[in-house]
C-alpha positions in Angstrom: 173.8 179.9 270.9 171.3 182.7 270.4 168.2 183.0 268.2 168.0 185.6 265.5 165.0 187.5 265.2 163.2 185.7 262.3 163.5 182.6 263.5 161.5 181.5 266.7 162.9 183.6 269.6 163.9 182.2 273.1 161.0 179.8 274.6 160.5 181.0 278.3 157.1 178.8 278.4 155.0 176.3 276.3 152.2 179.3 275.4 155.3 180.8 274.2 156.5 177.9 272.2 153.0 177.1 270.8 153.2 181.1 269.5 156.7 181.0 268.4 155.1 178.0 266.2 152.6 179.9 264.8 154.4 182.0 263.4 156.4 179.4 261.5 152.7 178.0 260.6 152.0 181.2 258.8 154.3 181.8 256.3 153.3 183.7 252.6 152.2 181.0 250.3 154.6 179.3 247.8 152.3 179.5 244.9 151.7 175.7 243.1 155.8 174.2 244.1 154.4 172.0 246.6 151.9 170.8 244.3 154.7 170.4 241.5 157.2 168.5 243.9 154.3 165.9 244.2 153.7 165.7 240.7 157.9 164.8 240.3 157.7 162.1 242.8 154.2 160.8 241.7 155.9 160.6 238.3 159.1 159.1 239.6 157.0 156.5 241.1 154.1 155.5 238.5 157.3 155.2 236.1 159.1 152.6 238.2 156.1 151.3 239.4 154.2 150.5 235.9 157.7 149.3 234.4 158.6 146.9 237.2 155.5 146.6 239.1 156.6 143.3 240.5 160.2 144.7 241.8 158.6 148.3 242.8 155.9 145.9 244.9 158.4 143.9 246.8 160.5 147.2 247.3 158.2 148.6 249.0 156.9 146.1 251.2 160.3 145.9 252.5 160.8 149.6 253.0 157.2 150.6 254.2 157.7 148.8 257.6 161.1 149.4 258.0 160.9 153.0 257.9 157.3 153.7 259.9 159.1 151.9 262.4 163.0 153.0 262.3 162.0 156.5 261.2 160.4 158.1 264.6 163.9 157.2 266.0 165.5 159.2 263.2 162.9 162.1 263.5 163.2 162.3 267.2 167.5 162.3 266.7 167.2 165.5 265.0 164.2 167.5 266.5 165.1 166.8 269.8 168.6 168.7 269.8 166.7 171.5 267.4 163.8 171.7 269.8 166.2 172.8 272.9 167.9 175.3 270.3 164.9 176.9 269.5 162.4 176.2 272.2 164.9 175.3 275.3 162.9 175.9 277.9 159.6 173.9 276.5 161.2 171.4 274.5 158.8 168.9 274.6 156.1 171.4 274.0 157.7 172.3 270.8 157.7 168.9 269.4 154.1 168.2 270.4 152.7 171.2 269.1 154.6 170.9 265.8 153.6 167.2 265.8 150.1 168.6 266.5 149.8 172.0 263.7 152.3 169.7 261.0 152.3 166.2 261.7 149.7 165.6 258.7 151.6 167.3 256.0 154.9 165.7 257.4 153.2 162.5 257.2 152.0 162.7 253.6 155.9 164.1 252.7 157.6 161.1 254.2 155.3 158.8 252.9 156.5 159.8 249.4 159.8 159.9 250.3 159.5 156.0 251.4 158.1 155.4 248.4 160.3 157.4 246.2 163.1 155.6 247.7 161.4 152.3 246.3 161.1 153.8 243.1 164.9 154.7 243.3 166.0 150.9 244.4 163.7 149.5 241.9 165.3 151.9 238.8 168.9 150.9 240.6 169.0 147.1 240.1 167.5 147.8 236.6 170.7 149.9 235.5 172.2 147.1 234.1 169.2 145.8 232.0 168.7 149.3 230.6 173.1 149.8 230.3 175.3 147.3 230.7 177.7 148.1 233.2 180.9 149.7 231.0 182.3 152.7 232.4 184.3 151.3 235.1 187.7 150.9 233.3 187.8 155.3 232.0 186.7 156.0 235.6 189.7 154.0 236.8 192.1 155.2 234.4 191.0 159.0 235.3 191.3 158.8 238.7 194.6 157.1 238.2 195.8 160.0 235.9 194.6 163.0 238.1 196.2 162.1 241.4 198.9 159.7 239.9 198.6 156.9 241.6 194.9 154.8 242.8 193.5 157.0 245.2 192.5 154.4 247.2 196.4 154.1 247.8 196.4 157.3 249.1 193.6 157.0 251.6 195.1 154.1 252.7 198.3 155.4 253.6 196.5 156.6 257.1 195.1 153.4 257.8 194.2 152.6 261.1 191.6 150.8 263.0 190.5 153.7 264.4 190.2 155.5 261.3 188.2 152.7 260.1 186.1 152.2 262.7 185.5 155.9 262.3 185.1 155.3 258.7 182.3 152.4 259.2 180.3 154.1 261.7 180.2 157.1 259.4 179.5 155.4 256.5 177.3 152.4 257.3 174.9 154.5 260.0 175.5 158.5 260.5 174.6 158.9 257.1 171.8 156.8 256.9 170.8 158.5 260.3 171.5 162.3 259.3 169.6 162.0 255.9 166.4 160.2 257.3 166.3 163.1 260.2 166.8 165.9 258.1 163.5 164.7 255.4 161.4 164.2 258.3 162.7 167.8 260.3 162.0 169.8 256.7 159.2 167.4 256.2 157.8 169.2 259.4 158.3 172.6 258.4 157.6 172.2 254.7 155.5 175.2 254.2 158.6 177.3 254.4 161.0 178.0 251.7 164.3 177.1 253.3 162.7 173.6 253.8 161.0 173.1 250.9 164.0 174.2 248.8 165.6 171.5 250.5 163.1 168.6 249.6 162.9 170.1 246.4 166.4 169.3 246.0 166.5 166.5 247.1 163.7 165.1 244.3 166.1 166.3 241.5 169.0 164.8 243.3 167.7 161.4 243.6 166.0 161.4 240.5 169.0 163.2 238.3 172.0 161.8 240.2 170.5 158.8 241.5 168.6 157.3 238.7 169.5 159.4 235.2 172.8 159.7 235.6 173.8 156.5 237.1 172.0 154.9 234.0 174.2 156.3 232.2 177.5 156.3 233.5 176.8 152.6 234.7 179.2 151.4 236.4 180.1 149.1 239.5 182.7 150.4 241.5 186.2 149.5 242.8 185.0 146.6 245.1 183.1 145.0 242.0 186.1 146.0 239.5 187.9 142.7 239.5 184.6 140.6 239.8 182.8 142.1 236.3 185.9 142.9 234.6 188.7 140.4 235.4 191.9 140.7 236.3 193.2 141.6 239.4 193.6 145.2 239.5 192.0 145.8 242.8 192.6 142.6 245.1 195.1 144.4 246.5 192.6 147.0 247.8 190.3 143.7 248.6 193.7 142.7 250.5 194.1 145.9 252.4 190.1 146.0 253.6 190.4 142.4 254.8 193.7 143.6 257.5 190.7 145.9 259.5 188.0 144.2 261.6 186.0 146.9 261.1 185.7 147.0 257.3 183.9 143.8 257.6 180.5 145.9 257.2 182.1 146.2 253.9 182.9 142.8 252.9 179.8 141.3 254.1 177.4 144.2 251.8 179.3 144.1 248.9 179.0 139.5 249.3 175.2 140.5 249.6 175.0 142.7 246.9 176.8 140.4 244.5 174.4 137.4 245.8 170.9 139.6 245.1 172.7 140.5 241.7 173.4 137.2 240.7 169.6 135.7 242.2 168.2 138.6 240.2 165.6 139.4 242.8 164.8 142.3 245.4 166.2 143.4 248.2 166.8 145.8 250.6 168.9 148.0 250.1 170.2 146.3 246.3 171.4 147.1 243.3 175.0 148.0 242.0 175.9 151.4 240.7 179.2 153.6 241.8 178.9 156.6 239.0 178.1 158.8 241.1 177.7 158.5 244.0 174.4 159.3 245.9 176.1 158.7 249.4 178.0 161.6 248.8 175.7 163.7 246.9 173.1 163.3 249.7 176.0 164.2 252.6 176.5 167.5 250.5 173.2 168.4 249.6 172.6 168.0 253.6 175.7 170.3 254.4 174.1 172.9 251.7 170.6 172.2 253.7 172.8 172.4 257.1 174.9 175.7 255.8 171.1 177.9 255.6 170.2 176.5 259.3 172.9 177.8 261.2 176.8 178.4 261.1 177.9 175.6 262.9 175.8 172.8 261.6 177.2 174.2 258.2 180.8 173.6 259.4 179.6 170.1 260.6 177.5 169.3 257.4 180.5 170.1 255.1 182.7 168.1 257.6 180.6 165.3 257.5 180.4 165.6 253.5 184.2 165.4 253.0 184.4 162.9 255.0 182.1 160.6 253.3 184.0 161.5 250.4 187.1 160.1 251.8 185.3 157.0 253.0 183.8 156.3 249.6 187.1 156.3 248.2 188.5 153.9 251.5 186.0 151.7 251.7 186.3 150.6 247.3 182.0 151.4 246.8 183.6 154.5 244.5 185.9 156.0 242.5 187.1 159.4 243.6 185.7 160.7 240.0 182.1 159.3 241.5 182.3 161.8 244.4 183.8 164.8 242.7 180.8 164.5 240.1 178.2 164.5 242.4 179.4 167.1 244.1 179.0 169.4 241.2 176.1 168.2 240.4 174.5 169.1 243.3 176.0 172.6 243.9 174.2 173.2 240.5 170.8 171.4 241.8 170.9 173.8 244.9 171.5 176.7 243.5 169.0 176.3 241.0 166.5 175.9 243.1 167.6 179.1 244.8 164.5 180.9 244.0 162.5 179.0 246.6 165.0 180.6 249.2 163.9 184.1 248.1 167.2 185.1 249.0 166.1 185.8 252.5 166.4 183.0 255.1 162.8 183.4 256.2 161.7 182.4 260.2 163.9 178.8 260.0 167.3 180.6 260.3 169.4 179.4 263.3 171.9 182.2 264.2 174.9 182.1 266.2 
């Protein structure tokens, strides 16, 4: 895989490397975005925070630690294979002299994305206090009508315990482990457009998708259908999950959520809320993210995306209706915030 010319060339040494990084360290200003990307998450925040201040306190003395400890693995699982793209033969030299030039900035950028993500656990287990869950039965019903049966039927027709092994691995830790990796990679390089355009994104996705819309489309999800609403339209899906060892993950989370529902008190990782769904407006926001990187990682991203699709429709968290939604939602987020791009791919292009 070769370099193009914008981005940093072909590392033969580490004063080469520590160059190549100063170039990326010198990109034209971005006028005041950075500064209005804080202001969004320091709002996102102070709301949740000043609202629920007990909830938003807990949440993030769970996630604080968590992350400042599981995030360097996350970090290092996506710089590592970029710093032998772009600086194979001083890898290491790469990563300490962008630790070294960036690490401050990247710091302060993770840090509100930890707490950010508190916010946006703290505004999900309020959903239901601010709406009461209602929209579950039209969801149903439409995803019925448009591919005339229960999609999860359809999903299930290739059952397998491979594919849901595949499915759970995906799922339950690739996407947790792609999304962490790519905040704290742009996180590094934030002073460029194609990164910053990426966390800017990002903000309006979790804070439109994740929070504003969910509010109000509130809604539980497939797994939860039978459990809020009555009846027994999907224990047969229930049925289906329980015949696969490996959709256990599933069983077990959804028990848990239901528990910290019904205690009313915080958790890692709580809160019920299907419409739509962030797991697979992240993945695609990523592949968009991936897509201005390089080629390949493109192909991967979207691969990866469509795949989480299919797994949030397999696994009962969504309706198919949840994915297609945020889908859209985000194609419109990302190319709104087009501008940032400048149209040109600036020094953080990988080419093939």
């Amino acid at each position: 895989m070769g370099l193009s010319s914008d981005l940093l060339e072909n590392a033969s040494s580490p004063d080469r490397a520590r160059w190549q990084l100063d170039r990326l360290t010198t990109y034209p200003e971005l006028g005041n975005l950075p500064q209005k990307l804080f202001g969004l998450c320091l709002v996102y925040i102070s709301v949740a925070a000043l609202t629920w201040p007990s909830a938003y306190s807990a949440m993030g003395e769970i996630y604080l630690p968590r992350f400042f400890v599981l995030g360097p693995l996350a970090f290092l699982a996506v710089m590592v294979p970029a710093a032998m793209i772009i600086s194979p033969k001083a890898p290491l030299t790469f990563i300490a002299a962008s630790i070294r030039t960036s690490g401050l900035r990247a710091a302060i950028v993770v840090t509100v994305f930890i707490l950010s993500l508190a916010a946006f656990t703290t505004y999900k287990v309020n959903i239901p206090d601010i709406i009461p869950f209602y929209c579950d039965e039209a969801l149903a019903d439409i995803g019925e009508l448009l591919h005339g049966q229960a999609p999860w039927r359809i999903v299930h027709a290739l059952d397998s315990d491979v594919l849901a092994m595949v499915v759970a691995v995906a799922y339950s830790k690739l996407w947790f482990l792609e999304w962490f990796g790519l905040v704290f990679f742009a996180a590094l390089f934030s002073n460029q457009p194609v990164h910053l355009r990426y966390l800017s994104a990002l903000a309006l996705v979790v804070v439109v998708v994740g929070t504003v819309m969910a509010t109000l489309f509130s809604s539980v999800g497939p797994i939860f259908y039978d459990e809020f609403l009555g009846g027994e339209r999907y224990a047969e899906l229930l049925q289906v999950l329980k015949q696969q060892p490996y959709n256990e993950h599933v069983l077990s989370y959804s028990n848990y959520l239901l528990t910290v529902y019904r205690a009313d008190v915080p958790a890692l990782g709580s809160g019920i809320s299907a419409m739509p769904s962030m797991h697979v407006a992240v993945a695609t926001l990523n592949a968009f993210y991936l897509s201005r990187l390089n080629r390949w990682l493109g192909i991967a991203g979207w691969a990866f995306a469509i795949f989480i699709l299919f797994g949030s429709v397999y696994t009962g968290w969504h309706y198919e209706l949840d994915g297609y939604v945020s889908m859209l939602v985000v194609t419109v987020i990302w190319r709104r915030t087009a501008s940032i791009g400048g149209g040109k791919l600036g020094p953080s292009r990988l080419a093939t």
